[in-house]
N, C-alpha and C positions, 0 to 999 in steps of 0.2 A: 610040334611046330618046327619048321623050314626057317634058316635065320642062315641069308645069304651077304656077306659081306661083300662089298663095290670097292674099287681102289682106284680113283681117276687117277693115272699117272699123265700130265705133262706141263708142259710149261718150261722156260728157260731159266727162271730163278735169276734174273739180271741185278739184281741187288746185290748178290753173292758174286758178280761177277771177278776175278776172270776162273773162282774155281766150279764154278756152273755156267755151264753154256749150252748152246742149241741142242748140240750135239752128244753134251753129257751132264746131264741137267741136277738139280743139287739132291733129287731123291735117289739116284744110281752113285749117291757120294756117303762116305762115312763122313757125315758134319762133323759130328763131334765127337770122333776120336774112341768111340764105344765096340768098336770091332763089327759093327753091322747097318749099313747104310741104312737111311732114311727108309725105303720103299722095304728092307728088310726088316725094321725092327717096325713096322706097321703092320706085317703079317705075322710078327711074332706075337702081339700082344692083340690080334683079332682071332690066332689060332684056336684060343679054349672058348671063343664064344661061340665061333661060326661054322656050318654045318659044310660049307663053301666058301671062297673066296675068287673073287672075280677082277682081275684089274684089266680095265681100257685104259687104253693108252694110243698112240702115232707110230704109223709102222717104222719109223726113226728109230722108236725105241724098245721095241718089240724084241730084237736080239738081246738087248741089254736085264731089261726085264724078267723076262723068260731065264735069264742063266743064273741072273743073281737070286729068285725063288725055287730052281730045280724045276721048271714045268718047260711045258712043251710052249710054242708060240700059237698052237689050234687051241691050247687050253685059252688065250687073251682073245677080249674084242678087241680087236684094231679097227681103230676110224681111218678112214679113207681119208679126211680131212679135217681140223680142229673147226668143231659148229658151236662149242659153249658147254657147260656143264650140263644142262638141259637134256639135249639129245645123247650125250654120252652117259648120264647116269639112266636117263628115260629107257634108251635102250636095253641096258641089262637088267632092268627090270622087269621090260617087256619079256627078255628071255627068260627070266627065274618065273614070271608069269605062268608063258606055255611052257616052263617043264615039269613046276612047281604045282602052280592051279595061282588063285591071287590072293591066296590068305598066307602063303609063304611072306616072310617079314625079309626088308633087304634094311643094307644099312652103306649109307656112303660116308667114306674118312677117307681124308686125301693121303695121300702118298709121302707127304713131303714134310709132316708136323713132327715135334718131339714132346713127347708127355711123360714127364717123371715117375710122378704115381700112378701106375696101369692097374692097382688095384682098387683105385677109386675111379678112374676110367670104364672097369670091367664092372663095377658099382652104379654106373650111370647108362651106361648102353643096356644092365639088362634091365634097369627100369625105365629107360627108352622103349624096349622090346613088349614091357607090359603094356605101355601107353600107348602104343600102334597096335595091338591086337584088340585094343580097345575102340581102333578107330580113326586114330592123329595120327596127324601125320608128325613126328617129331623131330625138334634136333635139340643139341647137345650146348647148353649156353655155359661158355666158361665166366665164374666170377674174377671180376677186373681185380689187378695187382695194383691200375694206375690209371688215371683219366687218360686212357694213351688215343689218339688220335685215329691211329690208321686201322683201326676196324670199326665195323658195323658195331651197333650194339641192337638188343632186344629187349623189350617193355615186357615183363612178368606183368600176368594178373594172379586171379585166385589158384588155389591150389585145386588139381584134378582130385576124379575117385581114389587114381592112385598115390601113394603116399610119394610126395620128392618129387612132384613134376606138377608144373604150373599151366596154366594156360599163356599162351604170346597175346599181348596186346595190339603190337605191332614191332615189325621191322625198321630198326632208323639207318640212315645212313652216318658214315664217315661224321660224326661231330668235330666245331671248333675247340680248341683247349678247354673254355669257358663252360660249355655243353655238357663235354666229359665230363667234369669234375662236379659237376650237380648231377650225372649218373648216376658215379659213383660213391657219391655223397647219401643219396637215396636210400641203395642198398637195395635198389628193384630194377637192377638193369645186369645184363650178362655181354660179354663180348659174344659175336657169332662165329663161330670157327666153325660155319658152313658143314658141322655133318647134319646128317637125316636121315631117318629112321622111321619105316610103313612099312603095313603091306602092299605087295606091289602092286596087287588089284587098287588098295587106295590113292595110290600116287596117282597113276595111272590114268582114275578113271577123274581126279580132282584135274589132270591135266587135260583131258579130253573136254572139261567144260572152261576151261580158259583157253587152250589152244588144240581145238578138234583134229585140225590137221596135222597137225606134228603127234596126238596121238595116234591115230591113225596110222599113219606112216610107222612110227617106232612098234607099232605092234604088227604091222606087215610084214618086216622085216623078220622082225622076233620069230616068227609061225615058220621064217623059211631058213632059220640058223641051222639047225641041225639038220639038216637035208643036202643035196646036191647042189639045191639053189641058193644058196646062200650066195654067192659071188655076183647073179643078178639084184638080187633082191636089192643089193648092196650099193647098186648103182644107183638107185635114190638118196645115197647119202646126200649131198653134195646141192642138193635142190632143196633140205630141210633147212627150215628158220633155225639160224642160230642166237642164241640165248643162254640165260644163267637161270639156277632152279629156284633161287632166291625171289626173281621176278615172277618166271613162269606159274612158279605154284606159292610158295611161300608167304610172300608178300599179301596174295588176294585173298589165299585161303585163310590166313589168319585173319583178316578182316569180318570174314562169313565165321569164327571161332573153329575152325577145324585144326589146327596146327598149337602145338602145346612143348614146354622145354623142360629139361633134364638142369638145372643150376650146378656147376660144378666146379672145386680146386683140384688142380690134380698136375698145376705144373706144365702146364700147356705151351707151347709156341709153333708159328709156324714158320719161326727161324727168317723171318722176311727182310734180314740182314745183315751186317758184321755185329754190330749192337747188340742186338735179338741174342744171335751168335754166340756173341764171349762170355753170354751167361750159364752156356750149356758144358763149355770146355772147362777143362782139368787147370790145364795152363794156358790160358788166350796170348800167350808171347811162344809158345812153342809147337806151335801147329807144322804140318809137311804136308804140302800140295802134293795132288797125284801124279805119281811117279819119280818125287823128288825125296832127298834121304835127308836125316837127321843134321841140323847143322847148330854153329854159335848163334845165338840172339843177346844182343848187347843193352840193355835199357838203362838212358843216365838221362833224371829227371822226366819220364815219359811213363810215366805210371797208365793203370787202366788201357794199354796199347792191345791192339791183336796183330798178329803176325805170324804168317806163313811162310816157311823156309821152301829152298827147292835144292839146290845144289851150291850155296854158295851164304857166307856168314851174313849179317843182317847186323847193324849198331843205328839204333836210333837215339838223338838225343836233345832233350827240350822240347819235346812233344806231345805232351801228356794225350793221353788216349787216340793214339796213334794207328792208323789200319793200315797196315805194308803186307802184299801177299806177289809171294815171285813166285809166277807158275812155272818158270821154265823161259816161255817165248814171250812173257811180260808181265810187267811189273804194277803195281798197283798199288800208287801211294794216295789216303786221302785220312779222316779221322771218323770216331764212330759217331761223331752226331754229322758230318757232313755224307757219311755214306748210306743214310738213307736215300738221296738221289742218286744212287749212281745207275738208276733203271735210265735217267733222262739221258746221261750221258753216252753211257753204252749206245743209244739209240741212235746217235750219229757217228758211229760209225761204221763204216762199211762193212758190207759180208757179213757173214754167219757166227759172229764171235767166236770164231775160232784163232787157232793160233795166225799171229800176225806176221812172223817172218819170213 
């Protein structure tokens, strides 16, 4: 068995903002301080499973990528354009398809999560791997720490043939506070941290009966990767429906019972902002933005704060859980429950979030 691992890389990570941006987005960042960036320690802890590794990504970041894993930029799919998780995982699937056959098993996990226990991770994908040779198309449900709001959750029914994976009920969306906590109260619901796990022939062919055409297309393309023509073929990017695999496949296929989850603790987050954040750091007051050195951080009465140094001392005081990060070219004062918005704020302003002076 062929067990191809997927690494979408992109996205700006605006919650994290100003030390993720367009341009250096927070999976090419050492979050937390562990000596190997985000999109790094995702291929360490997929290395003893996978027979490959495959990361798409935006030829943005295509250089950055490529240096921080030691491969070449021929070895990534680069998207001509960001179309949705859909056609970026759809695709290299397609290609593990024609070079594999379709009973080769692929697996997508994003680029940008922090998982504690990767031995209960590596516990769960390969019984992910059993439940897709079986058929399912699978993903990986982490058990909730907290009625938390801002992820999906997943309805468990009975248990499959195999031992530790369920069948999906259904896919829910974003619940209110109220929602979650009768979730989690259940003790039959998982947050969805979007990975998934087939063969690729199954993904594939589940997608070709909800959206023909975009399979079609991703399997066009696929046939003419390794070839000369891969730069035309390629020219259809941009014309494909874009979408999320959640809708495309996920959602319907679980309906019809084809789609089945992995229940799991293992420490999970997908770091979705300073909050998230300060649970993963050593010391959440002594962080150093990149390219900035070690300096004083001062805390009087401001307990639970995070703080990112760059070139210059930092005293906060009277502000209990405080979020201050100086990149250099700006500053970034707000607190950890009010910096779950700062994706809104970022948004109005101009240019590329990049540096402002």
């Amino acid at each position: 068995m062929t067990f191809v691992a997927i690494v979408p890389a992109g996205g700006a990570g605006t919650r994290l903002w100003p030390l993720s941006r367009r341009s250096h987005p927070k999976f090419l960042i050492d979050m937390t301080g562990g000596g190997r960036t985000l999109i790094q320690a995702t291929a360490d802890r997929l290395s003893p499973l996978a027979d490959d590794l495959i990361v798409v990504t935006g030829a943005a970041h295509a250089d950055g990528v490529a240096d921080q894993l030691g491969i070449s930029t021929d070895d990534l799919v680069i998207e001509p354009s960001p179309r949705g998780t859909m056609p970026a995982i759809g695709l290299v699937a397609a290609i593990v398809e024609h070079r594999h056959g379709g009973h080769a098993v692929i697996g997508s996990f994003a680029a940008d999560h922090v998982i504690n226990d990767v031995d209960a991770f590596h516990g769960a994908v390969r019984r992910a791997i059993q439940a897709a040779e079986a058929g399912f198309v699978v993903t990986v449900g982490i058990t909730p720490t907290s009625p938390d709001t801002g992820f999906g959750y997943i309805r468990q029914g009975a248990e499959t043939a195999v031992d530790g994976v369920f069948a999906v009920e259904a896919f829910l969306e974003k619940p209110d506070r109220e929602t979650a906590a009768a979730y989690v109260a259940s003790g039959g619901y998982t947050w969805n941290a979007g990975m998934f796990i087939a063969r690729a022939g199954v993904l594939l062919d589940a997608l070709a009966s909800f959206k023909p055409d975009l399979a079609d297309a991703l399997r066009r393309i696929a046939s003419h990767w390794d070839g000369p023509d891969r730069a035309d073929a390629l020219s259809a990017w941009d014309s494909l429906e874009s979408c999320v695999i959640d809708r495309a496949i996920a959602e319907p296929l679980a309906a019809q019972g084809g789609v089945a989850t992995v229940p799991v603790a293992m420490g999970w987050s997908d770091i979705g902002g300073y909050d998230s954040l300060a649970a993963h750091l050593a010391e959440p007051e002594s962080g150093v933005s990149p390219g900035g050195a070690p300096q004083r951080v001062v805390l009087r009465d401001s307990a639970d704060s995070v703080v990112y140094v760059h070139d210059r001392p930092i005293v906060i005081h009277g502000v209990p859980g405080a979020v201050v990060v100086d990149s250099g070219d700006v500053i970034l004062v707000t607190t950890r429950d009010a910096s779950s918005g700062l994706g809104g704020v970022i948004a109005d302003l101009s240019g590329d979030l990049e540096p402002l002076r």
